[in-house]
DRENZAVEX-924124 format. One line per field, with one value per residue (C-alpha): residue number from 1; residue in three letters; z, y, x. Coordinates in steps of 0.2 Angstrom, whole numbers, padded with zeros to 4 digits, m for minus. Layout:
N
seq	[NUM, ...]
type	[ala, ...]
up	[Z, ...]
north	[Y, ...]
east	[X, ...]
end
This chain:
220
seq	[1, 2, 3, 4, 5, 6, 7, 8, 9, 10, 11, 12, 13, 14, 15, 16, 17, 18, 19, 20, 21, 22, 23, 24, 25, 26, 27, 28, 29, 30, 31, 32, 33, 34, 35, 36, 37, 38, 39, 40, 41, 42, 43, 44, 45, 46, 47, 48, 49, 50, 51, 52, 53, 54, 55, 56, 57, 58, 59, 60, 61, 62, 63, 64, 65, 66, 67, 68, 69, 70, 71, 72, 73, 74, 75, 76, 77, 78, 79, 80, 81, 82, 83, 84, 85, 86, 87, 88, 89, 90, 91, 92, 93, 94, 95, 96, 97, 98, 99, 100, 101, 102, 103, 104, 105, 106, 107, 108, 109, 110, 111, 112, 113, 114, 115, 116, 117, 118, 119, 120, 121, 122, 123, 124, 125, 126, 127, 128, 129, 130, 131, 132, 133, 134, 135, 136, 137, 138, 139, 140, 141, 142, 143, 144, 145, 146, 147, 148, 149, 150, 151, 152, 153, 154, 155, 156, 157, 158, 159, 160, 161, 162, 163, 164, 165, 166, 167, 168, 169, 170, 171, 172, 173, 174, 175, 176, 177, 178, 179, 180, 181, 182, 183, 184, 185, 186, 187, 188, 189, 190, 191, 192, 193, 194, 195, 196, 197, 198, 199, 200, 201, 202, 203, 204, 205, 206, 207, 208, 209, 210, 211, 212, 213, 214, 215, 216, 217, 218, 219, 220]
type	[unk, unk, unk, unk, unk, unk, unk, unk, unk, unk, unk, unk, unk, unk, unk, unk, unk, unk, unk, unk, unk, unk, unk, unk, unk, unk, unk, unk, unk, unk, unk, unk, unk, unk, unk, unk, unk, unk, unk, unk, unk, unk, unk, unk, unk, unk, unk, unk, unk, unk, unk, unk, unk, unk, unk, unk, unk, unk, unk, unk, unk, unk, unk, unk, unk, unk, unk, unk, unk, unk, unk, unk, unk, unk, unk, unk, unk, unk, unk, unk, unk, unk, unk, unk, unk, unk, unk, unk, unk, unk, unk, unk, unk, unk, unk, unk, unk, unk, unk, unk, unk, unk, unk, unk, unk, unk, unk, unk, unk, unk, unk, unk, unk, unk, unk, unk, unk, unk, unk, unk, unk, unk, unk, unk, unk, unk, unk, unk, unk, unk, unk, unk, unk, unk, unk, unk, unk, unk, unk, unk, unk, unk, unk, unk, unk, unk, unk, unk, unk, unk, unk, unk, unk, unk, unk, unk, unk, unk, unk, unk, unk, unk, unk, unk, unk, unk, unk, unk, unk, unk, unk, unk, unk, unk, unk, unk, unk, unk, unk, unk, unk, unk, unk, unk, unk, unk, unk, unk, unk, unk, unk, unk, unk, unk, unk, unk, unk, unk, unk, unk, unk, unk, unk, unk, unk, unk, unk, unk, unk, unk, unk, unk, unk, unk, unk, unk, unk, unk, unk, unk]
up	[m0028, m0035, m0048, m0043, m0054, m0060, m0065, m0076, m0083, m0085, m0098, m0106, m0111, m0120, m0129, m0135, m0143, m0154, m0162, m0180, m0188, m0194, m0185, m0180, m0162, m0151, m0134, m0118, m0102, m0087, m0091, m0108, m0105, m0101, m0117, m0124, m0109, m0113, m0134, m0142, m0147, m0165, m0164, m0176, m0169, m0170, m0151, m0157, m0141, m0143, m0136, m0151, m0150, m0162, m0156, m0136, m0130, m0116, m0096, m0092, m0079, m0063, m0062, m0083, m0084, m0096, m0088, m0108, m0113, m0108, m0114, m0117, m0096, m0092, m0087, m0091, m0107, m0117, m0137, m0151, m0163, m0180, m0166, m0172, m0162, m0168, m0160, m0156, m0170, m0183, m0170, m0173, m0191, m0191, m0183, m0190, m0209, m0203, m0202, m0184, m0187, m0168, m0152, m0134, m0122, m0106, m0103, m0090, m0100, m0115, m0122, m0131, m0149, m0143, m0140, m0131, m0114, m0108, m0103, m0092, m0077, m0076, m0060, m0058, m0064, m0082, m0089, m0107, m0118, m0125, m0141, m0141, m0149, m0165, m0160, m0159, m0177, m0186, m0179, m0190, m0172, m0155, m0141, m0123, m0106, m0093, m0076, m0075, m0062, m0056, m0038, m0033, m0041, m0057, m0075, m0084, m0099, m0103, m0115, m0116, m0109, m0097, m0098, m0111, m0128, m0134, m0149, m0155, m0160, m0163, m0149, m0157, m0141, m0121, m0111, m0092, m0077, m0082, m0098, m0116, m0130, m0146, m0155, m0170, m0182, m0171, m0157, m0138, m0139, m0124, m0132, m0119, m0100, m0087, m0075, m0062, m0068, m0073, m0087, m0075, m0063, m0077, m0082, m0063, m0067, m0085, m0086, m0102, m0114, m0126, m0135, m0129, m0141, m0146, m0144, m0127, m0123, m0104, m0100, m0086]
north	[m0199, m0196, m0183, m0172, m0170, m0151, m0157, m0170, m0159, m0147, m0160, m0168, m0150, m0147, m0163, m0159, m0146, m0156, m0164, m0156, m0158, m0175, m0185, m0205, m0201, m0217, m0213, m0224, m0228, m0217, m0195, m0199, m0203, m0187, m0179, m0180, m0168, m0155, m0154, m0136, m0131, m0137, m0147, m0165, m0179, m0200, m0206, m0223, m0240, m0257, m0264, m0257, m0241, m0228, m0212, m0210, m0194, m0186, m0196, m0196, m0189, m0198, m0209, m0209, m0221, m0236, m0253, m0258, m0243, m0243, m0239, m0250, m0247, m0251, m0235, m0228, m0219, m0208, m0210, m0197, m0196, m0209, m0219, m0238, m0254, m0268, m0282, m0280, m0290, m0275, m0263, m0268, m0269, m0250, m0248, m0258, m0251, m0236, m0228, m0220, m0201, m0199, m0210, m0200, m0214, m0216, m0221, m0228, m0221, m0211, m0209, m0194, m0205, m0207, m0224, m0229, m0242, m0242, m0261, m0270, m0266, m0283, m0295, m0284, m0291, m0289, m0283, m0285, m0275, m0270, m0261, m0251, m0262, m0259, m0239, m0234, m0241, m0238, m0220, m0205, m0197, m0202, m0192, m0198, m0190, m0195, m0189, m0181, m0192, m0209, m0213, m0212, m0197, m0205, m0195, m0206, m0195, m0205, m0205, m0223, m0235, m0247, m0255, m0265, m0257, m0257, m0248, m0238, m0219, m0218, m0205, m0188, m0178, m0180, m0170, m0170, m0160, m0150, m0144, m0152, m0159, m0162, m0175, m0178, m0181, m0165, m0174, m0167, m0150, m0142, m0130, m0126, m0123, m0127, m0113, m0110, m0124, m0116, m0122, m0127, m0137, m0145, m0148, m0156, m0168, m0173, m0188, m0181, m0166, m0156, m0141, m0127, m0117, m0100, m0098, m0105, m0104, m0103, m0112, m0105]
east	[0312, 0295, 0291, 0276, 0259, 0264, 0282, 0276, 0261, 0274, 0285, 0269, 0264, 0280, 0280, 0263, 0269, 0279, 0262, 0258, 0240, 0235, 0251, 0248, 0257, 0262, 0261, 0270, 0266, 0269, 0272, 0267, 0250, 0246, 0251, 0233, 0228, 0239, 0236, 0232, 0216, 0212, 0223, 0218, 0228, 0225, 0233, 0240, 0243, 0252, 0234, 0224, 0217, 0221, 0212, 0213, 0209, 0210, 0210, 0191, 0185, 0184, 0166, 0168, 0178, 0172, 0180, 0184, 0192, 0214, 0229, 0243, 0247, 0229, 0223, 0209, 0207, 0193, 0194, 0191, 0177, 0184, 0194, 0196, 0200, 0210, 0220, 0238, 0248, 0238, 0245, 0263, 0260, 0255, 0272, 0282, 0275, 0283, 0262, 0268, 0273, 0280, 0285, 0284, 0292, 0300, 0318, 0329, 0346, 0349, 0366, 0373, 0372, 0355, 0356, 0339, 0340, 0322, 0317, 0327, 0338, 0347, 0342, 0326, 0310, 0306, 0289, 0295, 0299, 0282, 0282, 0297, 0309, 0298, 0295, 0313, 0317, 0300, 0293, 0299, 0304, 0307, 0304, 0309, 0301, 0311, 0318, 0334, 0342, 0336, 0331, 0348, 0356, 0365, 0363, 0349, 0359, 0375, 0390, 0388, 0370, 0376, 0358, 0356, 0349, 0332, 0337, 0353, 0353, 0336, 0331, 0328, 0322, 0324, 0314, 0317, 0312, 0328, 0330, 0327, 0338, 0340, 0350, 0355, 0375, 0382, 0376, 0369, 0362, 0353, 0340, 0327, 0326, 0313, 0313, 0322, 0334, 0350, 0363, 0376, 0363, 0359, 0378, 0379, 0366, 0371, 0382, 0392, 0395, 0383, 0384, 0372, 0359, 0364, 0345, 0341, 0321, 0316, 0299, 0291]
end
């Protein structure tokens, strides 16, 4: 089941809100391309792709596009004044120094350690597993942007991936259509709410335990 345009605006927003002044933020394919359209005002920020940009800005608009100028999904992509371009081996040297403050990725599964399955569903064909590998260990926080339930109802939020691993507890925030967690030693916590979800919808749709926020924010 597809996931409409508002819906996914609606997550990118709140991920960008998790972007501080002066952060190196790594952005994946699919919902969290649009994270640069949704940034606060002021807010100084270098977008960082596997394919060698570091400073994309927002998607240009339609007829602006410059046929050079993509993301690490190939689409198209505007770029900030002080952006740079380099080839992709000193792109995964700036991640794998550690120089990326923040991931925001997709996911297939996340476990409750947050363990990180995003790259393969066996016998399906593979598209590699791209930066994220080097990402989930390097970044100083994961975020994932995923939906709740895959195309056939099953929680992508696990006890334990059934997919095989790009990374093990390394995922620090899920948002999903639904709700957001965190994770961390204590484990799942549910801290926010997209309206009109409610806690226990979420519960039906969550393939395993978390603690609920004493402080639970509703996002309208």
């Amino acid at each position: 089941m597809g996931m409409g345009v508002e819906i996914r605006d609606r997550m990118a927003k709140r991920a960008a809100e998790e972007i501080k002044n002066g952060m190196i933020v790594n952005l994946g394919i699919g919902i969290p391309s649009l994270v640069p359209n949704h940034l606060p005002a002021g807010t100084k920020v270098m977008f960082h792709a596997e394919n060698g940009i570091t400073g994309m800005g927002p998607s240009p608009e339609k007829g602006k596009e410059d046929e050079n100028l993509c993301n690490a999904g190939g689409f198209p992509v505007s770029v900030v004044k002080g952006a740079s371009y380099c080839d992709s081996t000193i792109a995964f040297g700036m991640i794998r120094r550690g120089r990326v403050d923040m991931t925001i990725l997709g996911s297939l599964q996340v476990s409750e350690k947050g363990d990180l399955a995003n790259w393969i569903v066996p016998g399906k064909k593979v598209p590699g597993m791209g930066g994220a590998m080097e990402l989930a260990q390097k970044a100083k926080k994961v975020i994932v942007l995923m939906n709740q339930t895959d195309k056939f109802g099953n929680s992508k939020i696990v006890n334990e991936c059934t997919l095989p691993l790009t990374s093990a507890r390394c995922v620090d925030m899920i948002i999903t259509e639904m709700a957001v967690f965190q994770i961390s030693d204590q484990g799942l916590t549910l801290t926010e709410l997209f309206a009109p979800h409610s806690i226990d919808a979420v519960r039906a749709k969550t393939g395993c335990g978390f603690v609920i926020s004493g402080n639970v924010r509703v996002i309208s």
